[in-house]
DRENDO-1510 file (C-alpha; in Angstrom, 1 decimal, always signed):
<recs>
REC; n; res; u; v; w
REC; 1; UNK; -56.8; +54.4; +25.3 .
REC; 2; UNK; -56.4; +51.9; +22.3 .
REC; 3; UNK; -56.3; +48.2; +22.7 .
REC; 4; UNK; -52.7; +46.9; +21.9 .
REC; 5; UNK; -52.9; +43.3; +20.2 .
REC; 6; UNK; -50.0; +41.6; +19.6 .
REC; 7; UNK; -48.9; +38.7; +17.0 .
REC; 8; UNK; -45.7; +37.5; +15.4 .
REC; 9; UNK; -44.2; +37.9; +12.1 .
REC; 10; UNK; -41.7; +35.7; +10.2 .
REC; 11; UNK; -39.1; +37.4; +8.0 .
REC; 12; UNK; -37.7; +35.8; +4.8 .
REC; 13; UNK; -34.4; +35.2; +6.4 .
REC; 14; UNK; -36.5; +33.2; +8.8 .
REC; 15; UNK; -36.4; +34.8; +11.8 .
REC; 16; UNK; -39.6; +35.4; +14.2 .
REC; 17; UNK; -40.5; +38.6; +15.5 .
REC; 18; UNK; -43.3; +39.5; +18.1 .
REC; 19; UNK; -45.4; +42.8; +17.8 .
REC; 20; UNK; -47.6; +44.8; +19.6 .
REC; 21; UNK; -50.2; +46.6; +17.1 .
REC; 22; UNK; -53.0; +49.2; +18.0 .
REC; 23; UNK; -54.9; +51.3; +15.9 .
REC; 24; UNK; -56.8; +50.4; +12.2 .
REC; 25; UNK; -55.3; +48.1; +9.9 .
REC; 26; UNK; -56.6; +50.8; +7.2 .
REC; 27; UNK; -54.9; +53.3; +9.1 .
REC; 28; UNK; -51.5; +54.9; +8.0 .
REC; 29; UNK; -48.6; +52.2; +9.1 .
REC; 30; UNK; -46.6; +53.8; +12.1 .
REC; 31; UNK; -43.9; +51.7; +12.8 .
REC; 32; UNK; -42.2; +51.9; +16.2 .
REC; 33; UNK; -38.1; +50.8; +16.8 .
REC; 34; UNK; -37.2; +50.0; +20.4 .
REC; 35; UNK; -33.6; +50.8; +21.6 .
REC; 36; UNK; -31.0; +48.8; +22.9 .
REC; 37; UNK; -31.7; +45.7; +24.6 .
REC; 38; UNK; -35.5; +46.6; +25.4 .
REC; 39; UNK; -38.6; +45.1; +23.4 .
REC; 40; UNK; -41.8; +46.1; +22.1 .
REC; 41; UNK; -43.1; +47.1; +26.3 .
REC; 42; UNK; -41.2; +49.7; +26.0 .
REC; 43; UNK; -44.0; +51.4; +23.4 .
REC; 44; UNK; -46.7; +50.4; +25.3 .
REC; 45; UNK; -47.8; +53.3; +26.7 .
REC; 46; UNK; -47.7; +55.8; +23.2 .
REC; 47; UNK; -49.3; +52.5; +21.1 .
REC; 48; UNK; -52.3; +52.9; +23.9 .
REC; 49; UNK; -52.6; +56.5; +23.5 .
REC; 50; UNK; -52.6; +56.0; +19.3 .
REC; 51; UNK; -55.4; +56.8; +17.7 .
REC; 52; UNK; -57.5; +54.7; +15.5 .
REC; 53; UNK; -56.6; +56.5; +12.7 .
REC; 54; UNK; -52.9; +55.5; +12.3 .
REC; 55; UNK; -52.2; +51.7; +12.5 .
REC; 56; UNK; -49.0; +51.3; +14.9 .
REC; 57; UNK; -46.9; +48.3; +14.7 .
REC; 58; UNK; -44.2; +48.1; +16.9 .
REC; 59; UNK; -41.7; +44.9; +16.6 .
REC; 60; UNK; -39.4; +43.4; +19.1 .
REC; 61; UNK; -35.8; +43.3; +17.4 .
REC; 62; UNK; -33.7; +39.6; +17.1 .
REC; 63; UNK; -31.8; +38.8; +20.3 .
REC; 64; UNK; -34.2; +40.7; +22.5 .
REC; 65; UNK; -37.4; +40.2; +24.6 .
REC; 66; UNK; -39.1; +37.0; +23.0 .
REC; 67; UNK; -37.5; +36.9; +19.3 .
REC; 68; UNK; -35.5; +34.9; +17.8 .
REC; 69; UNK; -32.0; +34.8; +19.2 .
REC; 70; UNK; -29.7; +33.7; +16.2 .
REC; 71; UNK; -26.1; +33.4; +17.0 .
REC; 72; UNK; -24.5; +36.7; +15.3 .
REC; 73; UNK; -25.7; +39.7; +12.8 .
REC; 74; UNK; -26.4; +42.1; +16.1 .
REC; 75; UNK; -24.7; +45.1; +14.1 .
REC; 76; UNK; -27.3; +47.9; +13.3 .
REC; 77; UNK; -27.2; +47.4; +9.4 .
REC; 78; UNK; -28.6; +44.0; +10.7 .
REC; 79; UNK; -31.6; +45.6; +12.7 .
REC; 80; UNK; -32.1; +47.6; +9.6 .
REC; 81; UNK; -32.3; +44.8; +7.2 .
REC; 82; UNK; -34.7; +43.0; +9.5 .
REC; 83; UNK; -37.5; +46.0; +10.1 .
REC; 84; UNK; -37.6; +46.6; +6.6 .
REC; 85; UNK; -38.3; +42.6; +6.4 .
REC; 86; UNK; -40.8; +43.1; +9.1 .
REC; 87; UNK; -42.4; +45.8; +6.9 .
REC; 88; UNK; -42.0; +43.6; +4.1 .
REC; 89; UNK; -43.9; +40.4; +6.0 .
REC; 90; UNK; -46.8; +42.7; +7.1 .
REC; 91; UNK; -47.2; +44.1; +3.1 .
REC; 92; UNK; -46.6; +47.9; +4.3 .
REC; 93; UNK; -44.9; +49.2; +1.2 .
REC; 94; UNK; -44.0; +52.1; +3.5 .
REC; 95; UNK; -44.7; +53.3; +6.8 .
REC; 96; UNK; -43.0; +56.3; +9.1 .
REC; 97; UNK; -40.8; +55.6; +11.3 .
REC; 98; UNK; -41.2; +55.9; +15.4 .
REC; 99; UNK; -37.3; +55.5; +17.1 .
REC; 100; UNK; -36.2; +56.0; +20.6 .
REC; 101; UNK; -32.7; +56.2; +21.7 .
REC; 102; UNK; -30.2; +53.8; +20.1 .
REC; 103; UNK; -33.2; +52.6; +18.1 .
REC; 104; UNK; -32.3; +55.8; +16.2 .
REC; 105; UNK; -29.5; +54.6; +14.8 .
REC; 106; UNK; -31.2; +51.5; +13.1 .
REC; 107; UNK; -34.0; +54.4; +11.9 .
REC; 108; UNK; -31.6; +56.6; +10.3 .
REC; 109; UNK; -29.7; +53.2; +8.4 .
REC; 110; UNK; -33.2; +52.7; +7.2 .
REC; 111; UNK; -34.5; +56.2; +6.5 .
REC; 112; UNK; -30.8; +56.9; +4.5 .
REC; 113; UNK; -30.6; +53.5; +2.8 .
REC; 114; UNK; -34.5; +53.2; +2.0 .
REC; 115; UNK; -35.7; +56.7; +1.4 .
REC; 116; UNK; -38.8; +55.2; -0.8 .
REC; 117; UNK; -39.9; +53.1; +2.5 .
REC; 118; UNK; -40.3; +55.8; +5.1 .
REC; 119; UNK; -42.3; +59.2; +4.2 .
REC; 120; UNK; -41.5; +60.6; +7.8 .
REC; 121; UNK; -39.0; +60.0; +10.7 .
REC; 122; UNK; -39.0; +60.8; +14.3 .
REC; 123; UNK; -35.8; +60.1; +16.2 .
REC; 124; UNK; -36.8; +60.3; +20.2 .
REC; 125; UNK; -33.7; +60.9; +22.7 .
REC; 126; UNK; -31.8; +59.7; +19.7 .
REC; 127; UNK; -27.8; +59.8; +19.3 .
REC; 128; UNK; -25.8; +60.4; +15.9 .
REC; 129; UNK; -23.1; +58.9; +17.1 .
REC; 130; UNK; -22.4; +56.5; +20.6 .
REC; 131; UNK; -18.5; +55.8; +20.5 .
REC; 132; UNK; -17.6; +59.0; +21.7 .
REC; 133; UNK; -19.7; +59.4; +24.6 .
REC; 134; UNK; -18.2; +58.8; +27.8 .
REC; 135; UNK; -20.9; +56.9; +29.5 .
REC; 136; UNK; -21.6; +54.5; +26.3 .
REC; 137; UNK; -17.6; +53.9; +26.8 .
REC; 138; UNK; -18.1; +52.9; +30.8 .
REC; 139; UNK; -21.0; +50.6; +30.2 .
REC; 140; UNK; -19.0; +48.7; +27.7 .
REC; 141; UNK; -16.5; +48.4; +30.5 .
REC; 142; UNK; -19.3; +46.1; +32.3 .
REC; 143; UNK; -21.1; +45.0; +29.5 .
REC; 144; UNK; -17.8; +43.0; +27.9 .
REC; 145; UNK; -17.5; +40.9; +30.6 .
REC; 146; UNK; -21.2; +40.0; +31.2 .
REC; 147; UNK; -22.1; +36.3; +31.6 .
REC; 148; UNK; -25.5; +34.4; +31.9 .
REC; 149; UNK; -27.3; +34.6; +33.6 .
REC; 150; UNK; -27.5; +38.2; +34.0 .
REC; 151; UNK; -27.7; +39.9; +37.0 .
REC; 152; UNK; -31.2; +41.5; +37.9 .
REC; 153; UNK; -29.2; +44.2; +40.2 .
REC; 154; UNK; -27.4; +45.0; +37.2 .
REC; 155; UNK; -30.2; +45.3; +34.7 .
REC; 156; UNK; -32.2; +47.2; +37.2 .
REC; 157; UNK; -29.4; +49.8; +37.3 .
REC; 158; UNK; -29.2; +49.8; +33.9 .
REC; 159; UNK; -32.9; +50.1; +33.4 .
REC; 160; UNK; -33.2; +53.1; +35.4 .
REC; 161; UNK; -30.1; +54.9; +34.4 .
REC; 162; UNK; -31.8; +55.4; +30.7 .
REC; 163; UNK; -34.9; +56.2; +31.9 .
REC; 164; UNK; -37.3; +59.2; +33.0 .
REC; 165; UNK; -36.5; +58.8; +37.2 .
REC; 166; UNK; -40.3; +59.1; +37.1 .
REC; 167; UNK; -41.0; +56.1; +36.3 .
REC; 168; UNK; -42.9; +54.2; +38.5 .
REC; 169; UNK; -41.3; +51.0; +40.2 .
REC; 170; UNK; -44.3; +49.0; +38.8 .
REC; 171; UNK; -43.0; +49.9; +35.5 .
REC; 172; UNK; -39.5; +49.7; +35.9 .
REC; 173; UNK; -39.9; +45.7; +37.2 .
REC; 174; UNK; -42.3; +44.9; +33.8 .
REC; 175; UNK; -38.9; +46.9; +31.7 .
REC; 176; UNK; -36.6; +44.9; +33.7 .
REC; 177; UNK; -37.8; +41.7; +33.2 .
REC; 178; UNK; -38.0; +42.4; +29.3 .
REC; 179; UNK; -34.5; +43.2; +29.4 .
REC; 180; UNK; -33.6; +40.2; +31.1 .
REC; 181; UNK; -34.7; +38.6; +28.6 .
REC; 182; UNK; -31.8; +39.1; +25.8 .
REC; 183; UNK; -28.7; +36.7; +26.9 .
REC; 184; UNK; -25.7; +38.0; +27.9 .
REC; 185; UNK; -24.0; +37.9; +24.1 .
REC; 186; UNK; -27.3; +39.8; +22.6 .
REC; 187; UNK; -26.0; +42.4; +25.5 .
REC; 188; UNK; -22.6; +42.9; +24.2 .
REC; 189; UNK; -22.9; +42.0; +20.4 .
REC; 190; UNK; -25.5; +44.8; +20.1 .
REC; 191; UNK; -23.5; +47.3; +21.9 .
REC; 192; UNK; -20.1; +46.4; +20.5 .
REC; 193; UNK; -22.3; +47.4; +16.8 .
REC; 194; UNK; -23.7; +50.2; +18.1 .
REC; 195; UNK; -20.4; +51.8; +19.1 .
REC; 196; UNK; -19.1; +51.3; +16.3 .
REC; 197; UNK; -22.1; +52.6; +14.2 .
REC; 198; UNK; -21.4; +56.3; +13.1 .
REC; 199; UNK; -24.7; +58.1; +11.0 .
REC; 200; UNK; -23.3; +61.2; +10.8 .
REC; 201; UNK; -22.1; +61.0; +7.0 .
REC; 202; UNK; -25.3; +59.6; +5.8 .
REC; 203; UNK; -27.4; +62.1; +7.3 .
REC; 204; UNK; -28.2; +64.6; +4.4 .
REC; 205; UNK; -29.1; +61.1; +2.8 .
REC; 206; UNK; -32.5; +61.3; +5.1 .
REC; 207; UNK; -34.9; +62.3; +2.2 .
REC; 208; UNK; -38.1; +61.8; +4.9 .
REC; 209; UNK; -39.2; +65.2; +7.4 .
REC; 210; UNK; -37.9; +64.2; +10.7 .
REC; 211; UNK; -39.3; +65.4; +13.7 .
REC; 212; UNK; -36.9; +65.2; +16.9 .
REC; 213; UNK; -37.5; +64.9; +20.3 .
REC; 214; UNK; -35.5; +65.2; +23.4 .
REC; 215; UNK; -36.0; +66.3; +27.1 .
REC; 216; UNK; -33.6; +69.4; +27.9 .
REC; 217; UNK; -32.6; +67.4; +30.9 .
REC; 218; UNK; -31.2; +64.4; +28.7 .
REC; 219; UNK; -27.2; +64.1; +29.4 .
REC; 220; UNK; -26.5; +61.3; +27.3 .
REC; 221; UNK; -27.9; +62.5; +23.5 .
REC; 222; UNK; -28.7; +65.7; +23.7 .
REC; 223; UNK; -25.8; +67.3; +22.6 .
REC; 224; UNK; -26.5; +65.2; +19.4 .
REC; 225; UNK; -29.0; +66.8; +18.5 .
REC; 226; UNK; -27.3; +69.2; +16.7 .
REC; 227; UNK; -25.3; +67.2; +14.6 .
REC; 228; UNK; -28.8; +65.8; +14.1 .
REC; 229; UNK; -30.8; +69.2; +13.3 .
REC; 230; UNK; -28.3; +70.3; +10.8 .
REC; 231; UNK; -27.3; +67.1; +9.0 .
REC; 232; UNK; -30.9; +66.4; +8.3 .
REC; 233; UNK; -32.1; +68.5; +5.6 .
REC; 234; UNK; -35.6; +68.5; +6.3 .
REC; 235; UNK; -35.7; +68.1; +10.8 .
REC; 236; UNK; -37.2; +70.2; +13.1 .
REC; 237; UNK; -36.7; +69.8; +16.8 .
REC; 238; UNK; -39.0; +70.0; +19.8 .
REC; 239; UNK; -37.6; +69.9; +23.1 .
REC; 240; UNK; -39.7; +68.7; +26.4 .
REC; 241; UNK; -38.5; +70.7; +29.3 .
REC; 242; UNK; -37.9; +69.3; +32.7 .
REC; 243; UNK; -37.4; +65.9; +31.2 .
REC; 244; UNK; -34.3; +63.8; +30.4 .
REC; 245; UNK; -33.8; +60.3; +28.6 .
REC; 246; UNK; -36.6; +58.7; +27.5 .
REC; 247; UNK; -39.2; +61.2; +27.2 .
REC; 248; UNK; -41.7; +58.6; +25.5 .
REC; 249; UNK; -41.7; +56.9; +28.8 .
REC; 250; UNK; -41.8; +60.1; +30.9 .
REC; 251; UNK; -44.7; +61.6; +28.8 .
REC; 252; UNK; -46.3; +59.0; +26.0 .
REC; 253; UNK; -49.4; +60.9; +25.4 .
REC; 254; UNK; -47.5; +64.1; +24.7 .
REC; 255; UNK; -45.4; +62.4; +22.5 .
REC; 256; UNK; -48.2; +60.8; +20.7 .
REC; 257; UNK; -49.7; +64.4; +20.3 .
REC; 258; UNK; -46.3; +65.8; +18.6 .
REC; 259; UNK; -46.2; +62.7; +16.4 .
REC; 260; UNK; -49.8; +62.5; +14.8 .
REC; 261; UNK; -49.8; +66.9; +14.5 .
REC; 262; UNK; -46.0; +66.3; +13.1 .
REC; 263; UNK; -47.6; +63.4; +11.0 .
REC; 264; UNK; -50.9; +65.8; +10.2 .
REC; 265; UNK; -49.0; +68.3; +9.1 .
REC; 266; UNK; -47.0; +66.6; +6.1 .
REC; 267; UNK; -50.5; +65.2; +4.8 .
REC; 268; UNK; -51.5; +68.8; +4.3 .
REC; 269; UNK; -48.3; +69.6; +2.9 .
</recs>
């Protein structure tokens, strides 16, 4: 297992992010995106099983875990804006790019936008699109009227609804108490963006192989995938049987294995 270090980075719009790193500094730049309302933790099982040979970075996002909190920009163009500043603070002209879940979303803005800044993509239990899913439409429901402080019950629920139900109680408290961590506004601004964030026309705009990956038990994106595998002209998809949302939490150190032969691969190309 690799030893994660973490440090901060400050952005040129002046905004402080923590990070968890592993790996060589020499090694090629991995950059990992958390999803909605989670934090860098949420990697820390795939950063340990890393290897030294890539150099994995993985950044907490504004309004979430110990960041910054600024008032407003929580729409995804804004996430995208700040981890290309994150790559830009840390002197990684480019680096692939790790995404689970909603975190996809900010990955593909990136990837479509910034084609010279990632050489590779993979989009883990990734959407396309959230606004038309029925159970992004009921959470907004609660999450509009949310008020600080937040309400660990709630959290918890929410915590374990969009993750493996593997997931040890001992882990689920440590991913709880990140998410407790974003206010109540973080909650709803970044949803309210994400709803209203809708890939699909940029897709073919994804210059960079993609790799997906999604557990054949995951309700909430994987119908997306398809969208995703034919939009993208250069995807291929894996699927992890017996698994369902969050399959980098359910199995990290097979998802590390697909990512570094996936990333292996292209260097041969």
């Amino acid at each position: 297992m690799g030893v994660v270090r973490t440090g901060s980075a400050v952005l040129a719009n002046g905004l402080r992010l923590p990070y968890a790193e592993t790996g060589s500094p020499t090694g090629d730049p991995v950059v990992f995106v958390h999803a909605y309302v989670e934090s860098w933790r949420y990697f820390e099982a795939v950063l340990g099983h890393l290897p030294a040979s890539l150099h994995g970075l993985a950044p907490t996002q504004r309004g979430h875990g110990d960041a910054d909190a600024p008032e407003d920009g929580y729409g995804v163009e804004d996430f995208a804006a700040d981890l290309v500043g994150f790559m830009d603070a840390l002197g990684l002209g480019s680096a692939a790019l790790v995404a689970a879940s909603s975190g996809g979303l900010v990955a593909q803005v990136v990837a479509s936008t910034r084609p010279d800044r990632v050489p590779a993509l993979v989009l883990i239990s990734s959407p396309v699109h959230l606004g038309d899913h029925p159970a992004v439409g009921a959470m907004w429901k609660e999450v509009a009227g949310l008020e600080d402080p937040l309400d660990r019950a709630f959290v918890e629920d929410f915590v374990r609804s969009t993750s493996p139900a593997s997931m040890p109680d001992d882990l689920v408290d440590v991913l709880v108490e990140e998410s407790l961590k974003a206010p109540a506004r973080v909650w709803r601004e970044t949803l309210r963006g994400l709803i209203r964030t809708d890939a699909r026309a940029d897709l073919g705009r994804i210059a960079a192989p993609t790799l997906l990956v999604v557990g054949s038990e995951d309700e909430l994106v994987g119908d997306d995938q398809d969208e995703l595998l034919a939009g993208i002209p250069d995807a291929r998809l894996v699927v992890y049987d017996g698994v369902g949302h969050g399959v980098h939490l359910a199995r990290p150190g097979r998802v590390v294995s697909d990512v570094v032969t996936f990333l292996t691969d292209l260097s041969l190309r």
